[in-house]
C-alpha positions in Angstrom: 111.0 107.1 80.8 108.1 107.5 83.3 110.1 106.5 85.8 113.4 108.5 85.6 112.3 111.2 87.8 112.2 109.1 90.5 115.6 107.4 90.1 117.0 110.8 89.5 116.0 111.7 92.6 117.4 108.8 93.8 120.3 109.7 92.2 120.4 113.2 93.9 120.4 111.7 97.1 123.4 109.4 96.4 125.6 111.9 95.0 125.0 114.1 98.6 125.8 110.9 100.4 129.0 110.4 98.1 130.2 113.8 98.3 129.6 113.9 102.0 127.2 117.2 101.9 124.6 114.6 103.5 126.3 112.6 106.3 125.3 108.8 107.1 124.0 110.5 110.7 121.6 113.3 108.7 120.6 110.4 106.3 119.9 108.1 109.1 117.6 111.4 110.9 115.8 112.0 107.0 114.3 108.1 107.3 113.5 108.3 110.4 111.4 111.3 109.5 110.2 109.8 106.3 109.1 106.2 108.3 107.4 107.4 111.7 106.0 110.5 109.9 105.7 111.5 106.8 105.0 107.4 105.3 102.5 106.7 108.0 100.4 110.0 106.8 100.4 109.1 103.4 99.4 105.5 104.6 97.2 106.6 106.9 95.3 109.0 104.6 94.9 106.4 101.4 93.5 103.4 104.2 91.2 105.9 105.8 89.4 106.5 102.1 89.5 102.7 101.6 87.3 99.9 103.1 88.5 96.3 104.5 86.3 94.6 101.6 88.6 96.7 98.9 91.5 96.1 100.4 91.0 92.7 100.7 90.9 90.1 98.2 91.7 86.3 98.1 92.9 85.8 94.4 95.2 88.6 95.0 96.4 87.3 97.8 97.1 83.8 97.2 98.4 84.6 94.3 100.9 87.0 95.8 101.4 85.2 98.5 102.4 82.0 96.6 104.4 83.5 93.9 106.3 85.2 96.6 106.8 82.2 99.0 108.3 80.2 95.6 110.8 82.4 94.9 111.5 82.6 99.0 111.9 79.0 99.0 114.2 78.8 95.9 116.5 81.2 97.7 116.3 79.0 100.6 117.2 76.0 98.8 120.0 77.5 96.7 121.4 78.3 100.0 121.4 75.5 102.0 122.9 74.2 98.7 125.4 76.0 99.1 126.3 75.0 102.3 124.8 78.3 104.1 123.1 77.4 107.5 119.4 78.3 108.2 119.9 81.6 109.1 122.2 83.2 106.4 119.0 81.0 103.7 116.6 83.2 105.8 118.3 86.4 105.1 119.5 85.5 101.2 115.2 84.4 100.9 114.2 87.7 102.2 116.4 89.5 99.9 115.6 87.4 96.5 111.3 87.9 98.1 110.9 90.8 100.0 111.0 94.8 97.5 111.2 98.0 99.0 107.3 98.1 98.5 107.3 100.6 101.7 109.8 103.6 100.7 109.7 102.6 97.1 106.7 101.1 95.6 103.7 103.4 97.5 105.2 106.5 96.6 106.5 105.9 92.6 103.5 103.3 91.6 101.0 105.8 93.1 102.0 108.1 90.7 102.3 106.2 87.9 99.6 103.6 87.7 97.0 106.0 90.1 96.2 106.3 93.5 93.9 103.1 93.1 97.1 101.2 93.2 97.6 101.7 96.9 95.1 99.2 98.0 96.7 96.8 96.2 100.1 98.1 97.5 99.2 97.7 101.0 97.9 94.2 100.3 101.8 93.2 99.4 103.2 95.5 102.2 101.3 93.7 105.0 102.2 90.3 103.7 105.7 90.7 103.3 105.1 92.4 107.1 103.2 90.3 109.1 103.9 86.7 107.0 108.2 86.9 105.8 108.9 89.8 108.4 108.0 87.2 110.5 109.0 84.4 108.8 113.2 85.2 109.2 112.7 86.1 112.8 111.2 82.4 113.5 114.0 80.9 111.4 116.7 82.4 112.7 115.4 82.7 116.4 114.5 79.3 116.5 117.9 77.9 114.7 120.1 80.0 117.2 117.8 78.6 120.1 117.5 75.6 118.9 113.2 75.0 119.4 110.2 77.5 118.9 109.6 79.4 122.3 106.8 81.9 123.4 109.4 84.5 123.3 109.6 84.8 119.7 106.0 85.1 118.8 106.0 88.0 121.5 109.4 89.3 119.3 107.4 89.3 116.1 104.0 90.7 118.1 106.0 93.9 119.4 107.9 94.2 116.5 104.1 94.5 114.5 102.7 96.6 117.1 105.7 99.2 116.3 105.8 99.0 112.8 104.3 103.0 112.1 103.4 101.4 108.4 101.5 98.6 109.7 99.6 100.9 112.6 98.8 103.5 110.4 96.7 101.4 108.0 94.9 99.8 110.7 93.7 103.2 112.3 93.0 104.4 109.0 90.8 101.1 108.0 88.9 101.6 111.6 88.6 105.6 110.7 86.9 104.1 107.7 85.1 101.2 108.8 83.1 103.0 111.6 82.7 106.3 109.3 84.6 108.2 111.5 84.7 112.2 110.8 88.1 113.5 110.3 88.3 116.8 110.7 88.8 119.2 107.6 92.4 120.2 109.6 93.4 117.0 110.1 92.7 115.8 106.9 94.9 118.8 105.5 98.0 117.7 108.1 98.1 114.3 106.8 97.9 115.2 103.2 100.4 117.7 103.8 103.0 115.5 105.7 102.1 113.0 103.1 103.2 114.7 100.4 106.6 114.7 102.0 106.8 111.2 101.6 107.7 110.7 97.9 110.7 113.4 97.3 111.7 112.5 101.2 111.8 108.0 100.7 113.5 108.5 97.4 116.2 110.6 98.6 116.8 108.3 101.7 117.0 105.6 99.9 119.8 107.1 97.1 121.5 108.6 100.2 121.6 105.0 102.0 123.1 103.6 98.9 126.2 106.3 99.4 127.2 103.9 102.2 127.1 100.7 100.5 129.4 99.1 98.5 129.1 96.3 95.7 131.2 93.6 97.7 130.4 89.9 97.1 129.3 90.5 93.5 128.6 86.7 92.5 125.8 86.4 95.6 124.2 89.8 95.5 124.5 89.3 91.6 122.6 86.2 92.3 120.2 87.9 94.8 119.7 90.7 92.5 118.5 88.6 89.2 116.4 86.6 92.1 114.4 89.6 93.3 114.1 91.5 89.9 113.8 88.8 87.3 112.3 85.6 89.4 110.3 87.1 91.8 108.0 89.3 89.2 108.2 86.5 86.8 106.4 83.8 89.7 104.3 86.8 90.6 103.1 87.3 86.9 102.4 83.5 86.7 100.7 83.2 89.5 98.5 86.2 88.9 97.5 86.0 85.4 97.7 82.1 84.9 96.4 80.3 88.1 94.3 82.9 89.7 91.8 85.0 88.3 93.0 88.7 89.0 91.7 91.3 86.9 94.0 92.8 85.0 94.5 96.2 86.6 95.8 94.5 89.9 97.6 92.0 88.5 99.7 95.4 86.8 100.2 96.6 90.6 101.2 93.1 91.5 103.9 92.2 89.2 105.2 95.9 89.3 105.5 95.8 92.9 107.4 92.7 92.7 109.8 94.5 90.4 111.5 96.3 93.2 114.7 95.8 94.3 115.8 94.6 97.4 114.0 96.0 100.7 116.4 98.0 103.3 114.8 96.5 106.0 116.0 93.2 105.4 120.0 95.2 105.9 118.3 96.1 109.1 117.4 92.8 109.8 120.5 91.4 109.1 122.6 94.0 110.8 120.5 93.5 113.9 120.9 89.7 114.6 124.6 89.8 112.8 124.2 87.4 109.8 125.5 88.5 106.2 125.1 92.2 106.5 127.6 93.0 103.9 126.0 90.7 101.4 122.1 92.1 101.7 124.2 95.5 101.6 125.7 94.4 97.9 122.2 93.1 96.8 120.5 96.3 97.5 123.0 98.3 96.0 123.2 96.3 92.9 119.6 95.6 92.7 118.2 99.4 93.4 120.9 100.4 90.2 120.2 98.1 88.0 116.4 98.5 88.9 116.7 101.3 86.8 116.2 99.5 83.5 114.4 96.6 84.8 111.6 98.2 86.7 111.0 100.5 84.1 111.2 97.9 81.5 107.8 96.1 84.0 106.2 98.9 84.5 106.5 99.3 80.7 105.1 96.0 79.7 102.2 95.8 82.6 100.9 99.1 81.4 99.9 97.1 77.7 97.4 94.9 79.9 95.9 97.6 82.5 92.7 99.0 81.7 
């Protein structure tokens, strides 16, 4: 129940993107806003209260880190088994692996399992960046090109160095690292433009979904039980069977790993051309079914957290 408020607000936005009162063009404008701006505030203002030693630790993040890469190499395999080529397995293992941590996860798991979550959150979020964001650029780079090339390692570089989610919790860490004063009006623009970021990601997203459509059910069907029963499942292994992550964490972990499909990996696939429609049909499916099964998660890893 905790978390219908934020799929009815998802829900709002997808009924203004059905009826046509928010058009594809406005929607496109609203995640703009809610990525560059209002995102990298709330980011921005959580990293610069946290330090590197918080954010950082290494049962957490193999265990993550494993438990995702599992899950991204069965979607791999059941790919090529299926006579895919390297780069629609790199797309199909992004969507079964990577959740929509960023517009998703940060702003509805803050709320509900506390702001101490978000250290944890950004954890995930910068190795589903750095490590499988650049993961599917290598594998379908380097099978279109046939061999690895500096070129692509400056591809993934740039596309790091643009990513506002990725730049705004560095400068926050450094703000916090070298004690940096931020002054009381800053601090009150951030929190402000912040704030935006939860009502404004959730909309986006239901509006987004308006211009999907469920085609290739038996693949995004497939994709869908891969990123919102497998991929928590291997997470929840991982976490509180082979490494020892206290409880509380663990919670974020597998509830992050709940979410559906990302919409960057559409983006991804839209911009080098390979199965657009079929990421399009996992998120769609996924994000509406999510409404049972991420509840359902968040539900059950709230019976462990302290």
């Amino acid at each position: 129940m905790q978390t219908l408020p934020f799929f009815g607000i998802i829900g709002l936005g997808y009924g203004a993107g059905r009826t046509g009162f928010f058009s594809p063009e406005a929607t496109a404008y609203l995640t703009k806003f809610v990525f560059y701006f209002a995102l990298s505030a709330m980011l921005f203002r959580f990293s610069a209260n946290l330090s590197l030693g918080e954010l950082f630790d290494w049962s957490f993040f193999w265990a993550y880190l494993i438990g995702t890469g599992a899950v991204y190499a069965l979607g791999t395999i059941v790919a090529l088994a299926r006579g895919r080529g390297v780069q629609e397995a790199a797309v199909e293992a992004q969507c079964v692996a990577i959740g929509n941590i960023g517009f998703l996860g940060i702003p509805m798991l803050a709320l509900l399992m506390g702001e101490a979550a978000i250290g944890h959150i950004m954890m995930m979020l910068a190795v589903d960046l750095i490590i499988f964001g650049s993961l599917i650029v290598i594998l379908i780079t380097g099978a279109r090109d046939g061999r690895m090339s500096f070129g692509i390692l400056r591809t993934i570089g740039v596309g790091l160095l643009k990513n506002p989610m990725i730049v705004s919790i560095c400068v926050g860490l450094a703000v916090s690292s070298l004690t940096l004063p931020v002054p009381e009006p800053i601090w009150q623009f951030v929190s402000i433009l912040g704030a935006a970021a939860t009502p404004g990601a959730l909309f986006a997203i239901g509006a987004s979904l308006a211009t999907k459509s469920a085609e290739r059910i038996a693949v995004a069907a497939w994709l869908s039980f891969g990123k919102l029963v497998l991929h928590p499942a291997a997470v929840a292994v991982m976490a509180l069977l082979v490494f020892p992550v206290e409880p509380y964490a663990a919670a974020v972990m597998i509830a992050s790993a709940s979410l559906p499909v990302a919409g960057n990996v559409y983006m991804l696939a839209q911009h080098y051309g390979v199965a657009p429609h079929r990421v399009s049909a996992s998120i769609f499916i996924s994000t509406t079914l999510s409404i049972l099964t991420v509840s359902a998660v968040i539900a059950w890893v709230t019976t462990f957290m302290p």
